[in-house]
C-alpha positions as CSV (number, residue, x, y, z in Angstrom):
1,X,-41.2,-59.8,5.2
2,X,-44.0,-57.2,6.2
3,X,-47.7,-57.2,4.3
4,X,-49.4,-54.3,3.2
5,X,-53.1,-55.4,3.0
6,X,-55.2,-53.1,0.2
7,X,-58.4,-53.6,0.6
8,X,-60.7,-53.3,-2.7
9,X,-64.7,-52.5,-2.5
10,X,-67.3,-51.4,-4.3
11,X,-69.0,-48.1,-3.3
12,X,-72.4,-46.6,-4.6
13,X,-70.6,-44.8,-7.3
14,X,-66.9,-46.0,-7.5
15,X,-64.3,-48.3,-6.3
16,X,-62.4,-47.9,-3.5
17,X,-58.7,-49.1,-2.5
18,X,-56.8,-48.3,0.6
19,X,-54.1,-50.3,2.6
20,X,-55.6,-51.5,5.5
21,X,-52.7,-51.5,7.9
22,X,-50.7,-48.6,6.3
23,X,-52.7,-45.5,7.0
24,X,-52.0,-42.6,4.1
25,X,-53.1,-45.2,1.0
26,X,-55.4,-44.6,-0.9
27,X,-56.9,-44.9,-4.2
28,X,-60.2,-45.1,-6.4
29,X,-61.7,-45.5,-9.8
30,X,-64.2,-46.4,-11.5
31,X,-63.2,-50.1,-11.9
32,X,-61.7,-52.3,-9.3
33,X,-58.8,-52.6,-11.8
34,X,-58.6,-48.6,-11.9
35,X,-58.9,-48.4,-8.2
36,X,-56.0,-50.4,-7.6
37,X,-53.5,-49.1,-10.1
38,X,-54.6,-46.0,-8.4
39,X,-53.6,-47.2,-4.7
40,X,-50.5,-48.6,-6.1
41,X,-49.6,-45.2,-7.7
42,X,-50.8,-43.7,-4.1
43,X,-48.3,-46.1,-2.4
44,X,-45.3,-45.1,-4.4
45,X,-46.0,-41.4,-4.4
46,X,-45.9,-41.7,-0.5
47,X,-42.8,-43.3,-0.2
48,X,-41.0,-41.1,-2.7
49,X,-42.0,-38.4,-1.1
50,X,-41.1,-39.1,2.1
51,X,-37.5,-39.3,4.0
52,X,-36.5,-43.0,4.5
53,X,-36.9,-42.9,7.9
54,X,-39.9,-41.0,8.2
55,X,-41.6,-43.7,6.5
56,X,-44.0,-46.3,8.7
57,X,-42.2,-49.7,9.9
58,X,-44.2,-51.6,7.6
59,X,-42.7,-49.2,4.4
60,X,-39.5,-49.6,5.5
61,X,-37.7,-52.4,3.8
62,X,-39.0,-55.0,1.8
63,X,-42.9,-55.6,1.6
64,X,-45.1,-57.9,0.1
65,X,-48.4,-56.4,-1.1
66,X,-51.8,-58.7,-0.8
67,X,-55.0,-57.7,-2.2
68,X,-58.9,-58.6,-0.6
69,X,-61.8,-57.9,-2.5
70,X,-65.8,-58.0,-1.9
71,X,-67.3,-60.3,-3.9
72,X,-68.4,-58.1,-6.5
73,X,-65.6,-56.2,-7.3
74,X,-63.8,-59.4,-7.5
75,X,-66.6,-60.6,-9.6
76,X,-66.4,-57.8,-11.4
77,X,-62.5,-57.6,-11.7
78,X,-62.1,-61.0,-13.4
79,X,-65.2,-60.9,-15.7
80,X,-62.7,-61.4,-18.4
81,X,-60.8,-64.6,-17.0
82,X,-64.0,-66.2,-15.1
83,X,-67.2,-66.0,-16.6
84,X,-69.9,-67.3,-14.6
85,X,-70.4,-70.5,-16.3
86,X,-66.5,-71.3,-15.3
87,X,-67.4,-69.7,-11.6
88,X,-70.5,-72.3,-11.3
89,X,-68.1,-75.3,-12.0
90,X,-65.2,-73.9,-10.2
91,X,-67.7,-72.8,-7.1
92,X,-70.9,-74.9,-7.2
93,X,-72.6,-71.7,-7.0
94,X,-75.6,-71.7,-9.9
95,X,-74.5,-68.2,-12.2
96,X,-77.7,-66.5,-12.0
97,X,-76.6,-66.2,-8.2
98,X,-73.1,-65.1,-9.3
99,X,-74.6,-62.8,-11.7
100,X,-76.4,-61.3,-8.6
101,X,-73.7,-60.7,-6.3
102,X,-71.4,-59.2,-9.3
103,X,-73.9,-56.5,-9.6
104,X,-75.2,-55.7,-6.4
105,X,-78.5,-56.9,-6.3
106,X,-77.4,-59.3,-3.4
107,X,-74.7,-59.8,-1.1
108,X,-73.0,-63.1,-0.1
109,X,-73.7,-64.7,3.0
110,X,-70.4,-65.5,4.9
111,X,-71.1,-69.3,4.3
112,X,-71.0,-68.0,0.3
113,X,-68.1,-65.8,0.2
114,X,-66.0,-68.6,1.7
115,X,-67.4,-71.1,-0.6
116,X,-65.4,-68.7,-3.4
117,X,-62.5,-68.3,-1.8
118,X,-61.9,-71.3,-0.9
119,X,-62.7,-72.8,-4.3
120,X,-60.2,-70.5,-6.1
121,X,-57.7,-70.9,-4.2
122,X,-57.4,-74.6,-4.9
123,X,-58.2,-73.8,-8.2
124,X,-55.3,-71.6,-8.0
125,X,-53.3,-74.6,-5.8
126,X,-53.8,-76.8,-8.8
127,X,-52.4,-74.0,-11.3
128,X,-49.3,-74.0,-9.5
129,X,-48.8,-78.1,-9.9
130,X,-48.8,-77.8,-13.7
131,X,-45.7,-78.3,-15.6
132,X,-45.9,-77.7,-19.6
């Protein structure tokens, strides 16, 4: 099955969304969470519009859709489910710091951002071995 990559990223006055391997999608908002509804929306519009087999290889059949995110707008995305207190413990990654990069006033070094990632995604590993 085929990936279409959006990527999601803060810009001086908005938040931006396009698929990264699908040229033709777009989106934007002033949240990440608007920006994306509003690539999604972009995505569907441009297949309905379009004949079937006018559409790109990658829109033709089925499709997975992924989403990547700079640290602030992820930050700043899931403010509601991760506050920076749960971050620090998750990350190891004191929140002042996280407060930092979720508003701008620093970027993470690469040696940061993959500290993140790779700490939610075993967070999100160790969702997916609960039972209830």
């Amino acid at each position: 099955m085929k990936t279409i990559k959006i990527i999601i990223e803060k810009s001086a006055d908005f938040y931006d969304a396009y698929a990264e391997n699908c040229e033709g999608i777009y989106g934007a908002g002033e949240t990440a969470e608007e920006a994306k509804k509003n690539a999604l929306e972009g995505l569907r519009l441009f297949v309905s519009s379009r004949d079937k087999k006018d559409l790109p290889p990658i829109l033709q059949g089925e499709y997975d859709i992924t989403y990547q995110y700079d640290v602030q707008s992820f930050l700043n995305y899931y403010n509601r489910i991760f506050t920076n207190v749960a971050l620090e413990r998750i990350t190891g990654i004191n929140q002042k710091l996280l407060h930092h990069y979720a508003s701008g006033l620093k970027k993470p070094r690469e040696k940061q951002r993959k500290k993140i990632e790779t700490a939610l995604h075993k967070f999100g590993n160790d969702l997916l071995t609960v039972n209830l």
